[in-house]
GUVEXLO-214243 format. One record per residue (C-alpha): chain; x, y, z; residue number from 1; residue in one letter. Coordinates in nm, 4 decimals. Layout:
BEGIN
<doti=A; c1=X; c2=Y; c3=Z; semar=NUM; koldren=A>;
...
//
This chain:
BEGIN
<doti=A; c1=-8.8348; c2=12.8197; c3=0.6040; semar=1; koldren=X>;
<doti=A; c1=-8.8166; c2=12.8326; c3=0.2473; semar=2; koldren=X>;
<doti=A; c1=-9.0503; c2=12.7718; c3=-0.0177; semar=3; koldren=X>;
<doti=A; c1=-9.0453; c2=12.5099; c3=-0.3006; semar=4; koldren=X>;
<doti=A; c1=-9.2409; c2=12.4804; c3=-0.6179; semar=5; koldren=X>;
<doti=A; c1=-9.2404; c2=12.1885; c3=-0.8265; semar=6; koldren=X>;
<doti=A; c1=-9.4319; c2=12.0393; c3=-1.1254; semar=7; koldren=X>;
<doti=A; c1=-9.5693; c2=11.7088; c3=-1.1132; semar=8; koldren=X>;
<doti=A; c1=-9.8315; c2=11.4837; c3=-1.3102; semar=9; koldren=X>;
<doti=A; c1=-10.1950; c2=11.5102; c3=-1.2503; semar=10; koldren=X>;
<doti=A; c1=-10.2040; c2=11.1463; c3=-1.1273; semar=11; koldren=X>;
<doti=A; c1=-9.9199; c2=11.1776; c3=-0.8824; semar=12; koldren=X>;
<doti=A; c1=-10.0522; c2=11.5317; c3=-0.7504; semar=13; koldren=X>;
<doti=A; c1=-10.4261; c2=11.3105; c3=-0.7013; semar=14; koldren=X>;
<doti=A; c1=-10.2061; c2=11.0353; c3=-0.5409; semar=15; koldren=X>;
<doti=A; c1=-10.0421; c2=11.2726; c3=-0.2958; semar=16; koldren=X>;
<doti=A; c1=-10.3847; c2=11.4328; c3=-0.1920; semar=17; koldren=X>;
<doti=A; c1=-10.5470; c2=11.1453; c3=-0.1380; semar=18; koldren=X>;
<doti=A; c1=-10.3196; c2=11.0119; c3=0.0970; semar=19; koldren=X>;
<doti=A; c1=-10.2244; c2=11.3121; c3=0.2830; semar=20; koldren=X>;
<doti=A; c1=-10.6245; c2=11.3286; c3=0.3115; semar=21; koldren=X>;
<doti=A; c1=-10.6550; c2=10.9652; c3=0.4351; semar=22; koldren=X>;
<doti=A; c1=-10.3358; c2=11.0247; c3=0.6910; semar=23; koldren=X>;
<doti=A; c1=-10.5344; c2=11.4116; c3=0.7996; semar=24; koldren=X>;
<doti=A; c1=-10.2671; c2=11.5808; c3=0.6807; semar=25; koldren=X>;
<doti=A; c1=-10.1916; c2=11.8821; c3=0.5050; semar=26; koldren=X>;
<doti=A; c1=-10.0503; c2=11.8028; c3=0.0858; semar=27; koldren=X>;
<doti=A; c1=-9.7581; c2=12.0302; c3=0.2134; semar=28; koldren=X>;
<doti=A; c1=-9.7340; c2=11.8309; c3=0.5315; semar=29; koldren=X>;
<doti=A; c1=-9.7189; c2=11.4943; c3=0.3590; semar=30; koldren=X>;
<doti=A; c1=-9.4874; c2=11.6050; c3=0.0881; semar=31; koldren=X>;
<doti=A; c1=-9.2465; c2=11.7233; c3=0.3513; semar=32; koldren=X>;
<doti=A; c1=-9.2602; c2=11.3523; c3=0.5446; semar=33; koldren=X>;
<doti=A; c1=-9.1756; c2=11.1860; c3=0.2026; semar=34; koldren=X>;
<doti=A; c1=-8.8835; c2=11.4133; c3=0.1281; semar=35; koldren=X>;
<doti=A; c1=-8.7615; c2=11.3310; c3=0.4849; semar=36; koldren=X>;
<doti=A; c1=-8.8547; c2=10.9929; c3=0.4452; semar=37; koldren=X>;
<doti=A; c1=-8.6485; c2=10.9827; c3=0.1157; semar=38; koldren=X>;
<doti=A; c1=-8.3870; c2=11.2207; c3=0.1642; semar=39; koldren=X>;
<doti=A; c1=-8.3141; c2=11.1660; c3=0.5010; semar=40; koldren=X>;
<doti=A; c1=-8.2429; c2=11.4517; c3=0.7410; semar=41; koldren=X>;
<doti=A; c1=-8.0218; c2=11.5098; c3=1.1239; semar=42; koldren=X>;
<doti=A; c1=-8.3124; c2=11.2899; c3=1.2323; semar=43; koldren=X>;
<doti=A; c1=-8.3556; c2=11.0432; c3=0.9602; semar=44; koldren=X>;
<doti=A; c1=-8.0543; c2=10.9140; c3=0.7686; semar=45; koldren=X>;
<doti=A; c1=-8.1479; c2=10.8809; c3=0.3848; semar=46; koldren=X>;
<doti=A; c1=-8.4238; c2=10.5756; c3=0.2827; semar=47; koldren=X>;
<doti=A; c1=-8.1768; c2=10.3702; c3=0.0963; semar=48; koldren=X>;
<doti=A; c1=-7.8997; c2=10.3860; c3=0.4192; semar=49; koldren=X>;
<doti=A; c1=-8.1935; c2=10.2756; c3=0.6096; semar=50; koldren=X>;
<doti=A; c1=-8.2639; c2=9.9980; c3=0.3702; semar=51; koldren=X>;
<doti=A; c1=-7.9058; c2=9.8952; c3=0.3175; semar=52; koldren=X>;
<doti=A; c1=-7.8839; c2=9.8872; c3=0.7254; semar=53; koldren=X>;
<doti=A; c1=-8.1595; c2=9.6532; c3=0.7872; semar=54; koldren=X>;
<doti=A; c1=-8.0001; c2=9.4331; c3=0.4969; semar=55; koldren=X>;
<doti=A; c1=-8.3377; c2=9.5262; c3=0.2507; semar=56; koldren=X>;
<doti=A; c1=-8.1728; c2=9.7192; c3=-0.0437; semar=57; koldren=X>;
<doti=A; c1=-7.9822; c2=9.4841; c3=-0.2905; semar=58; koldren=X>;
<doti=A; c1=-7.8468; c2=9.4983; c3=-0.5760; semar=59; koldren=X>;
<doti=A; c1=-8.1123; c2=9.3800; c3=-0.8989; semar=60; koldren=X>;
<doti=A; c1=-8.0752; c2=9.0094; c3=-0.8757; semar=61; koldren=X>;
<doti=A; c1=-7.9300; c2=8.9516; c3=-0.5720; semar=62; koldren=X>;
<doti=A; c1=-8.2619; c2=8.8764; c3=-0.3821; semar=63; koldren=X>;
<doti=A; c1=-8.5146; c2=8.6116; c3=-0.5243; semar=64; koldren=X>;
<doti=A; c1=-8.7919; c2=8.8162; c3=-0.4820; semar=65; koldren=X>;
<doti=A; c1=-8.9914; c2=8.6314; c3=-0.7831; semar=66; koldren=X>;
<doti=A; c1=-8.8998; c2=8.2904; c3=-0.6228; semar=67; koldren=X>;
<doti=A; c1=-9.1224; c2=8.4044; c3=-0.2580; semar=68; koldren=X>;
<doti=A; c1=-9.4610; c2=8.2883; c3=-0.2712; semar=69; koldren=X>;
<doti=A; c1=-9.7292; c2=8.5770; c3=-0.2353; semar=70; koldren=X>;
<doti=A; c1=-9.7857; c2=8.4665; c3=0.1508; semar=71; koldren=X>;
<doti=A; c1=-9.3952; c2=8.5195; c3=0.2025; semar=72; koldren=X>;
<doti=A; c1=-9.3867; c2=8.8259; c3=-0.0090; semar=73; koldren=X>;
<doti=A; c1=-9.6579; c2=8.9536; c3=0.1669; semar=74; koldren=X>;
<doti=A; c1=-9.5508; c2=8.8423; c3=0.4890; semar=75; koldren=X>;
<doti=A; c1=-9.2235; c2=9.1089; c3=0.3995; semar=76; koldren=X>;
<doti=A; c1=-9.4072; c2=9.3748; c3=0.3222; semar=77; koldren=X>;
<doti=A; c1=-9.5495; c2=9.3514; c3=0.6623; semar=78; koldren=X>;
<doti=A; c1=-9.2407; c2=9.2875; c3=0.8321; semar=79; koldren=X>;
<doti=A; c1=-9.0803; c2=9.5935; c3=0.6367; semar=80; koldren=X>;
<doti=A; c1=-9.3377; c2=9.8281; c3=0.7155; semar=81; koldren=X>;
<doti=A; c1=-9.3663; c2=9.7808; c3=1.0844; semar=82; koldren=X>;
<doti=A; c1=-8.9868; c2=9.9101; c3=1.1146; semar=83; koldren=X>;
<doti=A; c1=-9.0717; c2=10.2192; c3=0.9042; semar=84; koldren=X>;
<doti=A; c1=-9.1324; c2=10.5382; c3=1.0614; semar=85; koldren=X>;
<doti=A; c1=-9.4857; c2=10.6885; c3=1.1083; semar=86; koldren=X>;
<doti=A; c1=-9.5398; c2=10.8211; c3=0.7389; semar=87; koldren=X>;
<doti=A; c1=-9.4008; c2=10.5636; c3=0.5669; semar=88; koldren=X>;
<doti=A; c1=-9.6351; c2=10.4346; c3=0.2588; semar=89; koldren=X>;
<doti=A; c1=-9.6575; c2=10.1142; c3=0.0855; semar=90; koldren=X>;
<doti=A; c1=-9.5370; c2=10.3126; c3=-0.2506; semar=91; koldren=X>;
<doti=A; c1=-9.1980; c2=10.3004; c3=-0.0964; semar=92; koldren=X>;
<doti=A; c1=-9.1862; c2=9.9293; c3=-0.0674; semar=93; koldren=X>;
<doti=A; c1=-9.3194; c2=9.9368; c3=-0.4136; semar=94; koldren=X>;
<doti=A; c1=-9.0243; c2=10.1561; c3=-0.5097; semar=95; koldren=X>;
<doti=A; c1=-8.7875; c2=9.9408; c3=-0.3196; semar=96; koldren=X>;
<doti=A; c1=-8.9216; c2=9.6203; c3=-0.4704; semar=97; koldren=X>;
<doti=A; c1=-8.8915; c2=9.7235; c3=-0.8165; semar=98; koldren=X>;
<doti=A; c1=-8.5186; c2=9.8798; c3=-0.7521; semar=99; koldren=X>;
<doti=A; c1=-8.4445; c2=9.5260; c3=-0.6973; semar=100; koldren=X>;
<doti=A; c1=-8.5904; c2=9.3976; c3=-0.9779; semar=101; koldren=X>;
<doti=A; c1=-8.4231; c2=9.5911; c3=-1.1680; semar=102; koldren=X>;
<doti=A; c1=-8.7476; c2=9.7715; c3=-1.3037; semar=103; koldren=X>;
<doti=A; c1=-8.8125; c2=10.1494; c3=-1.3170; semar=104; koldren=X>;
<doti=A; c1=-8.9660; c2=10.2785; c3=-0.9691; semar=105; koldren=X>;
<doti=A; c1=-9.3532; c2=10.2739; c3=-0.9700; semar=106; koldren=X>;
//
């Protein structure tokens, strides 16, 4: 087991503890399930092989996500985060959205 320390904004720290809170979890165990959630591990290949796999990570443009109505966007979300693992947050469709668009990940 080793020990990592890291620096990050107030608002993202408040973000974390909040939802490891509203999951019961531990900050430490939360941060841990979105490393392995992003970084993959023996378990868990990496987020965006998972993505690419299920045919959900594309390249900016290639997807008309502005040209779904809300209903079908929504309807996505929904679809996406019933085949996540337990731990999985709606941040990370946020993140995946806005990779798409091209934008800068919330």
């Amino acid at each position: 087991m080793k020990q990592m320390i890291t620096r990050v904004s107030e608002s993202l720290h408040a973000l974390a503890r909040d939802e490891a809170a509203r999951r019961g979890q531990s900050l430490n165990d939360f941060v841990t399930d979105a490393i392995v959630v992003a970084l993959g591990d023996a378990d868990h290949p990496p987020f965006r092989a998972r993505a690419a796999a299920l045919g959900l990570l594309a390249a900016p443009g290639e997807w008309p996500v502005d040209d779904l109505t809300p209903e079908q966007r929504e309807q996505r979300r929904r679809d996406w985060m019933s085949r996540q693992p337990a731990g999985a947050a709606d941040a990370v469709f946020d993140a995946l959205m806005a990779d798409r668009r091209g934008e800068p990940w919330p």
